[in-house]
Structures are given as structure tokens and as C-alpha cells.
DOPAKOL-790941 format. One record per residue (C-alpha): y negated, z negated, x negated; residue number from 0. Coordinates in steps of 0.05 Angstrom, whole numbers, m for minus. Layout:
N
      yy      zz      xx  num
       Y       Z       X  NUM
...
This chain:
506
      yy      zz      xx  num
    m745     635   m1267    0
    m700     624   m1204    1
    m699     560   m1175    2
    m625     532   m1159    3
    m607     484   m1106    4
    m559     432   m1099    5
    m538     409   m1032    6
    m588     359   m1031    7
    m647     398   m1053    8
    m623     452    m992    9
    m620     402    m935   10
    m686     364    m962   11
    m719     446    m963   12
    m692     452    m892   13
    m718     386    m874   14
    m797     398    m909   15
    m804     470    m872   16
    m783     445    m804   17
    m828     375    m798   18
    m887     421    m842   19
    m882     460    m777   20
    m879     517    m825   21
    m820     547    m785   22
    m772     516    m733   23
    m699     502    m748   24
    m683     556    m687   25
    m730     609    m726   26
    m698     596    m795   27
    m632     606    m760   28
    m647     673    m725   29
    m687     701    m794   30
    m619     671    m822   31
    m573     715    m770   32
    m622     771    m760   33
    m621     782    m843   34
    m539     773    m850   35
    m537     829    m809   36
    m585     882    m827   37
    m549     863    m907   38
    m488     892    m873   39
    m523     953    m835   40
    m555     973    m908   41
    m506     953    m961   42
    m435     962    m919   43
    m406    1029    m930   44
    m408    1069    m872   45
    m414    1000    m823   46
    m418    1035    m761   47
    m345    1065    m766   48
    m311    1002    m795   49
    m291     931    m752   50
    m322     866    m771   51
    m300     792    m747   52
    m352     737    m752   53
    m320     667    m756   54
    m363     612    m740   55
    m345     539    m754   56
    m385     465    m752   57
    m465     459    m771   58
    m512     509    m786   59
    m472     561    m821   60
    m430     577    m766   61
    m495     577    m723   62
    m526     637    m770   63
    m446     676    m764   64
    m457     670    m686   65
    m536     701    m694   66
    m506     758    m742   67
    m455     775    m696   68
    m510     779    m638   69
    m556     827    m683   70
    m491     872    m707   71
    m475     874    m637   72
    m548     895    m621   73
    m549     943    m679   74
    m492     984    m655   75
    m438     959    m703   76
    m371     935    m682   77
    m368     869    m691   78
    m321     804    m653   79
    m332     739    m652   80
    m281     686    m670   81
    m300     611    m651   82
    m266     556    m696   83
    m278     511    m633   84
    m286     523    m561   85
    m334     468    m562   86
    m388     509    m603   87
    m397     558    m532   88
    m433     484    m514   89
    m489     505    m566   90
    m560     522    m548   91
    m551     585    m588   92
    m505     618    m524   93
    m564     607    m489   94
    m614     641    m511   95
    m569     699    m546   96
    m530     740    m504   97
    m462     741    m528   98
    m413     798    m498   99
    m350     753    m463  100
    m310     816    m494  101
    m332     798    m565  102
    m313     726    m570  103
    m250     701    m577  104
    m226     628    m599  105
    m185     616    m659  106
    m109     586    m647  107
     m55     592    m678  108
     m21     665    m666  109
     m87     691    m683  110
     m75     747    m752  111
    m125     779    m788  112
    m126     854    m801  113
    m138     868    m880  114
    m167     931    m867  115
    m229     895    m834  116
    m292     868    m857  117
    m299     788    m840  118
    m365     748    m839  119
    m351     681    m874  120
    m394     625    m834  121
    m334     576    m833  122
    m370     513    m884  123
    m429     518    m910  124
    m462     475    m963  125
    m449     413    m927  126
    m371     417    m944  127
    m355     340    m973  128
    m277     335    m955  129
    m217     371    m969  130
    m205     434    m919  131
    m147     409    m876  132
    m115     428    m802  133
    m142     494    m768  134
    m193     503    m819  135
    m145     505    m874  136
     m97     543    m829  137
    m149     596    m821  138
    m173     602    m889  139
    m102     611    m923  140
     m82     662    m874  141
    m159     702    m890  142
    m122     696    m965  143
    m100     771    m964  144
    m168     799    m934  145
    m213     827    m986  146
    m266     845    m943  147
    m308     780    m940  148
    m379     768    m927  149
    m396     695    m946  150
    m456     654    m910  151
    m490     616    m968  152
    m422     587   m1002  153
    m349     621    m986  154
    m312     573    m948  155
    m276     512    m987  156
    m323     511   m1045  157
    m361     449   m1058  158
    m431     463   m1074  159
    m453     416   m1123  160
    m396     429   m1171  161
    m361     503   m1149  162
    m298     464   m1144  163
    m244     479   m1090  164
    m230     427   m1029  165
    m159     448   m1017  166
    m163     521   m1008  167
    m215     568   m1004  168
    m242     645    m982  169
    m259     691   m1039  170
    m323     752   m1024  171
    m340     803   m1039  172
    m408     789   m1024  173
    m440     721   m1013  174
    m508     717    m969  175
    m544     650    m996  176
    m606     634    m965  177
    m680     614    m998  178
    m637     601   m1059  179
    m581     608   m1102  180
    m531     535   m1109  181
    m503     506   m1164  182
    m432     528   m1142  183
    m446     597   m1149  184
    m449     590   m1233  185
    m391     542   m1238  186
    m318     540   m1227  187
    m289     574   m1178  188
    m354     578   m1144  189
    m360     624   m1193  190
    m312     665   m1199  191
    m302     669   m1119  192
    m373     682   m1101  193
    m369     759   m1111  194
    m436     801   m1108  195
    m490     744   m1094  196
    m550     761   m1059  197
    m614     715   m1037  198
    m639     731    m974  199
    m717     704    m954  200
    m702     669    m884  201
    m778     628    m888  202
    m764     567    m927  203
    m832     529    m941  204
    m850     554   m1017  205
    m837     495   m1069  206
    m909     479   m1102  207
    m875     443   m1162  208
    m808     481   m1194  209
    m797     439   m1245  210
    m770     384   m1215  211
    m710     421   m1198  212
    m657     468   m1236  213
    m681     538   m1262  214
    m639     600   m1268  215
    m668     642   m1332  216
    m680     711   m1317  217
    m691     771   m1368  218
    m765     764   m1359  219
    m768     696   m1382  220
    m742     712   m1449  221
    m785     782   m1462  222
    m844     744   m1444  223
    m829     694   m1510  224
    m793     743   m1558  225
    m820     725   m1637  226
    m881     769   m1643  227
    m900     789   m1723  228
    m972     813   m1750  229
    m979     882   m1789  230
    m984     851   m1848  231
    m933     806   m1843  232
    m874     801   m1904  233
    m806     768   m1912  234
    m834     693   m1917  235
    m888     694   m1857  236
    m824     717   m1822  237
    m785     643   m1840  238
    m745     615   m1896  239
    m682     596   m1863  240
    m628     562   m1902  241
    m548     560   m1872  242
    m506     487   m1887  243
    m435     527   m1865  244
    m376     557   m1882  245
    m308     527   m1924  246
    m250     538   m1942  247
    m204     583   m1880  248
    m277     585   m1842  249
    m315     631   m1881  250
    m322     676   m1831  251
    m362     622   m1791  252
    m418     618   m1835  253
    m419     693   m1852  254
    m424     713   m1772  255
    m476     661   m1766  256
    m516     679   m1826  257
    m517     758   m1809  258
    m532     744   m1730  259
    m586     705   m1766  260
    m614     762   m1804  261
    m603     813   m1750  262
    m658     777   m1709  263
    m697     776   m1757  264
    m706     722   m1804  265
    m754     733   m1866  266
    m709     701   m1921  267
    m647     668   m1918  268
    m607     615   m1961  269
    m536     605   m1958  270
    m512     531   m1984  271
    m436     545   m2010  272
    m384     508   m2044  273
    m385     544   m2096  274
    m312     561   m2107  275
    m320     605   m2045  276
    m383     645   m2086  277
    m350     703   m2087  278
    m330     716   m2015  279
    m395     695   m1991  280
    m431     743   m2052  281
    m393     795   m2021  282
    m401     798   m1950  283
    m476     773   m1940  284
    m511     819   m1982  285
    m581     807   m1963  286
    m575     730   m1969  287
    m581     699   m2029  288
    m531     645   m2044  289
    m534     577   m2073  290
    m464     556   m2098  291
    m467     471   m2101  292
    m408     446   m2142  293
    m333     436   m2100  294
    m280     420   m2150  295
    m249     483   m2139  296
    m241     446   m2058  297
    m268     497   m2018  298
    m314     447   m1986  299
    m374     391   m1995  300
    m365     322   m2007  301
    m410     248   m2014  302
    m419     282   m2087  303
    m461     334   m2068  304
    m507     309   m2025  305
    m566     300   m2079  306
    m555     376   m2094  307
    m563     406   m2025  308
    m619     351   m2003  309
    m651     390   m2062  310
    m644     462   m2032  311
    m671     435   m1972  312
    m735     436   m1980  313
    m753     499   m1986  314
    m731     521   m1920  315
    m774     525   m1856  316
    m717     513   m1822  317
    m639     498   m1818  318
    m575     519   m1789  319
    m521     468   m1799  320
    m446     460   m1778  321
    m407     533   m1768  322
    m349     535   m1798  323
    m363     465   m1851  324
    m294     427   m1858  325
    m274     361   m1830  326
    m243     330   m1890  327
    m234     259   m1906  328
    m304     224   m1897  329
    m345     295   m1872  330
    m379     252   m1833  331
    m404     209   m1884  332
    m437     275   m1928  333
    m459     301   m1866  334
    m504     240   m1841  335
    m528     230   m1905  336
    m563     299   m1907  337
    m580     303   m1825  338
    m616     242   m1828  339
    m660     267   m1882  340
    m670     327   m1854  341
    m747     340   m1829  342
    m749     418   m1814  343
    m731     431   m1739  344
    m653     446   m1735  345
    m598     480   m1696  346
    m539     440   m1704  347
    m468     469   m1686  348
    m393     470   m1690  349
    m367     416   m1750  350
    m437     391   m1747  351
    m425     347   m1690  352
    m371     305   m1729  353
    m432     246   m1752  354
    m442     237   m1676  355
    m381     246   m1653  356
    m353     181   m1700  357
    m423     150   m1689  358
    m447     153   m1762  359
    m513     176   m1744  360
    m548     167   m1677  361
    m587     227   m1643  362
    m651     185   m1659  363
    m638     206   m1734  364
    m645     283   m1721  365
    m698     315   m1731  366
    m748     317   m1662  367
    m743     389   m1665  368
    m661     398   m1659  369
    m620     451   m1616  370
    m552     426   m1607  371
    m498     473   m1583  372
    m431     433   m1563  373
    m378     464   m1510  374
    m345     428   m1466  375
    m290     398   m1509  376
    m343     382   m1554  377
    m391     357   m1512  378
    m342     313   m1477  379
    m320     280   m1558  380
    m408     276   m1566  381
    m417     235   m1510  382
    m345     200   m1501  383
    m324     237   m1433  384
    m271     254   m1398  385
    m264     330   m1411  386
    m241     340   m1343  387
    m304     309   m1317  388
    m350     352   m1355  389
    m306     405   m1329  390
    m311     390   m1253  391
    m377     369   m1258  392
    m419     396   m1316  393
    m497     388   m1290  394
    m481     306   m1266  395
    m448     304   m1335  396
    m509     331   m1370  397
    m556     293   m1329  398
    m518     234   m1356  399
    m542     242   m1429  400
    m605     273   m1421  401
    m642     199   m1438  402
    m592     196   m1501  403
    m626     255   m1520  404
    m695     239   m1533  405
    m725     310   m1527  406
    m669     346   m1569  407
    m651     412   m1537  408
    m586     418   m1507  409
    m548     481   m1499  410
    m473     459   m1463  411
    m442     530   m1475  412
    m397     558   m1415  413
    m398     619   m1371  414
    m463     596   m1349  415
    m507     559   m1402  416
    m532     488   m1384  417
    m603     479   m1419  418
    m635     414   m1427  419
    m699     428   m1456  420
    m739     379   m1497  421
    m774     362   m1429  422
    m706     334   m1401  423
    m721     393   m1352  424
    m650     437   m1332  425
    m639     504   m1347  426
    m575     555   m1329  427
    m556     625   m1366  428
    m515     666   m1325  429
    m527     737   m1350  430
    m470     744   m1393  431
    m408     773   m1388  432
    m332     745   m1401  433
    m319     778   m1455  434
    m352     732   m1496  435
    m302     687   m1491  436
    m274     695   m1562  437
    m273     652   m1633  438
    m335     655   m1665  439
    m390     684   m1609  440
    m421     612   m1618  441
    m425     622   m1691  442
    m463     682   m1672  443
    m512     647   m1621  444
    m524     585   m1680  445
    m557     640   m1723  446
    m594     680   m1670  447
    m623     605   m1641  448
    m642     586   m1717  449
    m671     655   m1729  450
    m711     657   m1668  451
    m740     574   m1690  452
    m753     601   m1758  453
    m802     658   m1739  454
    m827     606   m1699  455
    m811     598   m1629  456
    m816     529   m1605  457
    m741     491   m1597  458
    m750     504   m1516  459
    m772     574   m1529  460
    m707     586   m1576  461
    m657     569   m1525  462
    m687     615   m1469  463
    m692     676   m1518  464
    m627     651   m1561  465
    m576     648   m1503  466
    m609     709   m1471  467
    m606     757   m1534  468
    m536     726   m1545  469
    m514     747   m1470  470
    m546     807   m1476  471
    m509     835   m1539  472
    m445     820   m1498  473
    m472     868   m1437  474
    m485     911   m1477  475
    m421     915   m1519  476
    m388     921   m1444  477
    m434     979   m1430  478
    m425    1018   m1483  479
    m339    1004   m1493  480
    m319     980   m1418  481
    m261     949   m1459  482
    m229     877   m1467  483
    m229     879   m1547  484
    m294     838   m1559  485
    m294     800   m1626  486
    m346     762   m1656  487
    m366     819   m1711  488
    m377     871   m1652  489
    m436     833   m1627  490
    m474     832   m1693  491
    m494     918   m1697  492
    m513     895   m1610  493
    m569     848   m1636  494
    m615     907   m1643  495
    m605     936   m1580  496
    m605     873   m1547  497
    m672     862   m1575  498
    m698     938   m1550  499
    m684     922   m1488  500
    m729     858   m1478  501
    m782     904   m1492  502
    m774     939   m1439  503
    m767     873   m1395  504
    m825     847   m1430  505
């Protein structure tokens, strides 16, 4: 795993490897400078025949754009200099580099930018904590039609804690972070603006303990945990799963789930109906055999058949609970009934959430071993938010519950996954791809996370290789169509080419 910084784990990182003595704030800046540059020289088409303008501004960040545009200079590319502020000519940095008079020019206000040439982005850095205003803001909006930007660690106007925009902002191409990626990079606009990112080793002090801080999964980390089977296994060592889904106008919920379910291979699987919808479900999950629980002809459960399905229960070495069940008049009621008697780990999705959401069970009655899978909206209706905060700030408004949980995975769905493993430990997922942005991809990820628990991966284990597989159908869907049209179904014949190629990442 990657680790990921926030702004205060990247100043206190700066702060250990310059009073460690492990390297001095002047040699982290010129590994900092030196490495911006030879980026360019190696990954800039043709760099020695195109025109590059280095802004610097305030702090550190405009001290590594002034040390880049020293190295270009020194590596034969073309390269100016544009101060934010005469005073920063004061800086020690003039002094020991030699900057060419003829290269260095100080912003004002006739100043235009060319959009034909390549700009180095060391404006703000990761210190940015007010809203861009006066020259800076002056500068960035008129940068607004250049699309040749370099960023230094974060592109100018994002805040990195939550990717969110202080007024205006640059958006690269390519953004240069250094020792490790930040949190704005896989949220918000951070996001979206960050372009191509790419780490570059400056000499930070190595962490000894990575736990204490946020992990980015990588495609390793879920080959290295995929569900392994013996020779002689058969359809029961590979799980008994049973499915609490589906109703009436949400079939297709349960039947995505339950076939993503099988596709990643599940031994045996149950599907609890109502069982006026027998017929449907008959026809479209052909492997699964279904157990129809009296509905009245509804279409959906009720109080009355909570004896029946308690029943079912039991066989199952596992459950998936929650895509596609209706919210009718007292659903919750039926629904806490049966979750707090459930003892088999669970993966608990969509509907499922209504008992927490109007507080008729507590998350101390689910089972230890639960996956929950909320978005945002219903994250923020879990937990009684403001969606708009869990929007702006998603990891302070995960690290909010994370007690409430008491070791109940947490997977907040977005385009980057927020994990909070049983540990209370923080995980992201950002190797997916936008189109899976459609109704009924989560019903897909329910039944890969309960197939992957019921051929017995532990709940932590689950969410790396659930979320992973999940993303990975998605790429792969991309790179085999390179199209828009991504619905739920398409993923399902992905599944086993996802799972091919953790093999080969294994």
C-alpha cells in the first residue's frame, strides 16, 4: 500500500527528516527542484524545442519552482522565471543558485500567458488555508486557458485536506507530489484537476510505522489475498451464501447482486424472495436456488415473515442483505428483527440501512463481522450529516464515526473508496474508472464483497479484494469498449477477467 498524506502528516514528515539530520531542508529542496526538472527533460515531448515558465509564489513550493527553473536552465531547456513577489529575490535560494537576470521576470499586471507554452505550477503548495484572492487569483484565472501545466505537489487553489477549491484554481496536466501522494488528489476537484500524478523520492525520512496514517490500495494488495480453493474442494467448502434482496420494481437489484455473487465464486447460493416475484427470480438466476417466503401477492416482506426467513438463515455461512428490498410501511421494523439475530458475518447494503437510519437497531446489534456499503447520501442519513459536509470533507466525516462503528467495516462508496477496516485503520480505492457511475454497480460490489467473505476472506480482507475486483471489471469494460454505455449487467461477464488479471499481479 501507498501511504497518503494530509497537510499535517507532510509538514510533521518535513519537520522529522530535517531535526533527524537525515537531510537538510536546503537538500530536500534542491532533490525537490533537481527532480521537477529532470520529470520534464524525460516525460515532456520534445522539451528542448518547446518554452516553459516557472511561477514561484510564498513557502516552500515556490522555492522548489525557482530550483527547477535553475536545473532546466542548466539542462539546456528554455525555461523563464516569473516571481509572484519581488521580495522572494531576498531568498537564500538566489544565493547559492545562479539565476540568469534574462530569465526572471516579476509578475504585474499586463503580464499574459502564451497557451502554446508549458508552465511549472509552484504558486501554493499544501499549505493553502484561505481563499486565493488579489494577484494570486489574478494570475491563476488568467493561467485558466493554458493547458500545459506542471503542478508542484497540489495545482494551485486546491486545499489539500479536502480537494476543495479556495476561490479559483489551476488545472495539470501533470502534478509532481513529493514523498507522497495527499488526500486532495482522490477527492473533489483535487481530483479531477490533478491530471497525471506522479510521486517523486526527494529523501523524506522513511515512516517505521504506516498504519497510523491513510493507505492507498494498490493491485498487489488485493492478488496477495484473493480466495484460494484446495483440489478437492466442492460447491459447499466454497460457502453457502444466502441473498435477503430484491421486491417488487427492484428485482434487478437482487438478481445483479446474486450473479456478481456467483461470478466470484461462491459455492452455493440462496435467494430469500417474496414469493409472488418466484417467477422472475426462477428465471433469471438459474444457478441459485430460490426460497419463495409468503407476500400476499405484495411483492415484498413484512413483520409476518420474519419467523420464516430467520428459518432459512441458518444454513448460510454467510449473508448479503439490503439490494433492492422495499421501504414500505414499518421495513424497518422486519428488518431489525432479522439483523439483530443474525450471527454469520454480513455485507449489508442499499435498503438495508433503513433500521439504522430510523435508529431501530444500533450498530452494536450487527453482527462483529459486518461490511457496510453506504454512499454519500446514505452515509450522511446513517450517521445524521449534512450531505454537503460528507461531500466537502469525506475522511473528517468518516473519522467522525469510526468509534460508532465498533470494528464493522466501512466502505463509503465514491470515485475513490474510503475504507475503515475493523481496525478503525483508513483505507482509499482509487483504481477505478467513471464509468461506474451508473444504477446498480453497488448492487454488483454487495455480491462480489459477500462472495469473497463466504469463501472466506476475513471482513478486512473482503473490502481490499471486493472494491478492487469491483474497479477492476470497470477498467476493464473501458479497455475492451472505450465507450460511455456502462450498465450494471456489463460488469458481470468482466468478473472473470477481472479475476485473471490478479493473477498476474499476484
Amino acid at each position: 500500500m501507498i501511504t497518503v498524506f494530509s497537510q499535517k502528516d507532510a509538514f510533521a514528515l518535513d519537520e522529522l527528516t530535517i531535526t533527524s539530520k537525515h537531510s537538510t531542508e536546503r537538500e530536500l529542496m534542491d532533490n525537490a527542484g533537481r527532480s521537477i526538472a529532470q520529470f520534464i527533460v524525460e516525460t515532456i515531448e520534445d522539451p528542448f524545442n518547446q518554452k516553459f515558465i516557472v511561477l514561484s509564489g510564498p513557502g516552500n513550493n515556490g522555492g522548489d519552482a525557482i530550483i527547477s527553473h535553475y536545473y532546466l536552465n542548466l539542462y539546456g531547456v528554455q525555461s523563464e522565471l516569473l516571481l509572484l513577489n519581488e521580495k522572494q529575490k531576498q531568498s537564500w535560494i538566489f544565493k547559492q543558485y545562479s539565476i540568469d537576470a534574462d530569465t526572471l521576470g516579476i509578475y504585474s499586471d499586463e503580464c499574459r500567458f502564451n497557451p502554446e507554452y508549458w508552465y511549472v505550477d509552484g504558486i501554493f503548495g499544501i499549505g493553502l488555508k484561505r481563499t486565493v484572492e488579489g494577484r494570486y487569483k489574478d494570475v491563476i484565472d488568467k493561467l485558466s486557458d493554458c493547458p500545459n501545466m506542471i503542478a508542484i505537489d497540489i495545482p494551485s487553489g486546491i486545499y489539500c485536506d479536502t480537494g476543495t477549491i479556495a476561490g479559483t484554481n489551476l488545472q495539470a496536466e501533470y502534478t509532481l507530489t513529493m514523498g507522497h501522494p495527499k488526500l486532495a488528489h482522490f477527492f473533489n476537484e483535487g481530483l479531477e484537476y490533478s491530471g497525471d500524478l506522479h510521486v517523486l523520492d526527494i529523501g523524506f525520512k522513511q515512516l517505521s510505522k504506516t498504519q497510523d496514517y491513510i493507505q492507498l490500495i494498490e493491485p498487489e494488495d488485493a492478488g496477495n489475498i484473493s480466495p484460494v480453493h484446495s483440489e478437492n474442494s466442492h460447491k459447499y467448502s466454497r460457502g453457502k451464501l444466502i441473498s435477503i434482496a430484491g421486491a417488487s420494481g427492484y428485482t434487478g437489484a437482487c438478481i445483479l447482486a446474486v450473479q456478481a455473487a456467483g461470478k466470484t465464486g461462491a459455492g452455493i447460493i440462496k435467494a430469500i424472495i417474496p414469493e409472488s416475484l418466484n417467477s422472475i427470480f426462477e428465471t433469471a438466476l438459474i444457478e441459485t436456488i430460490t426460497i419463495p417466503i409468503p407476500d400476499n401477492n405484495s411483492g415484498y416482506f413484512s413483520l409476518e415473515n420474519t419467523a420464516d426467513i430467520l428459518k432459512e438463515v441458518q444454513w448460510a455461512d454467510a449473508i448479503l442483505f439490503g439490494p433492492g428490498l422495499a421501504a414500505g410501511k414499518k421495513s424497518a421494523e422486519w428488518m431489525a428483527d432479522i439483523l439483530k439475530k443474525i450471527q454469520q458475518p454480513l455485507v449489508l447494503d442499499a435498503s438495508g440501512f433503513l433500521p439504522l437510519i430510523e435508529k431501530k437497531i444500533q450498530f452494536g446489534d450487527l453482527p462483529p463481522e459486518t461490511i457496510l456499503t453506504p454512499h454519500y447520501a446514505e452515509f450522511s442519513r446513517i450517521f445524521n450529516m449534512d450531505v454537503k459536509k460528507v461531500w466537502e470533507d469525506p475522511i473528517s466525516a468518516v473519522r467522525e464515526i469510526i468509534s460508532i462503528l465498533g470494528g464493522r467495516v466501512l466502505i463509503l462508496k465514491g470515485a475513490t473508496n474510503i475504507i475503515v477496516t475493523s481496525q478503525g485503520e483508513l483505507l482509499l480505492m482509487n483504481y477505478g474508472t467513471p464509468l461506474l457511475a451508473t444504477a446498480g454497480t453497488g448492487d454488483v460490489l454487495s455480491g462480489i464483497l459477500a462472495s469473497a467473505v463466504v469463501q472466506g476472506l476475513s471482513v478486512d480482507d473482503a473490502a481490499i479484494f471486493g472494491t478492487y475486483l469491483h474497479a477492476e471489471c470497470g477498467n476493464q469494460y473501458e479497455e475492451i469498449t472505450s465507450i460511455m454505455g456502462l450498465t450494471a449487467t456489463d460488469l458481470l461477464p468482466m468478473i472473470p477477467y477481472a479475476l485473471e488479471s490478479l493473477i498476474y499481479v499476484h
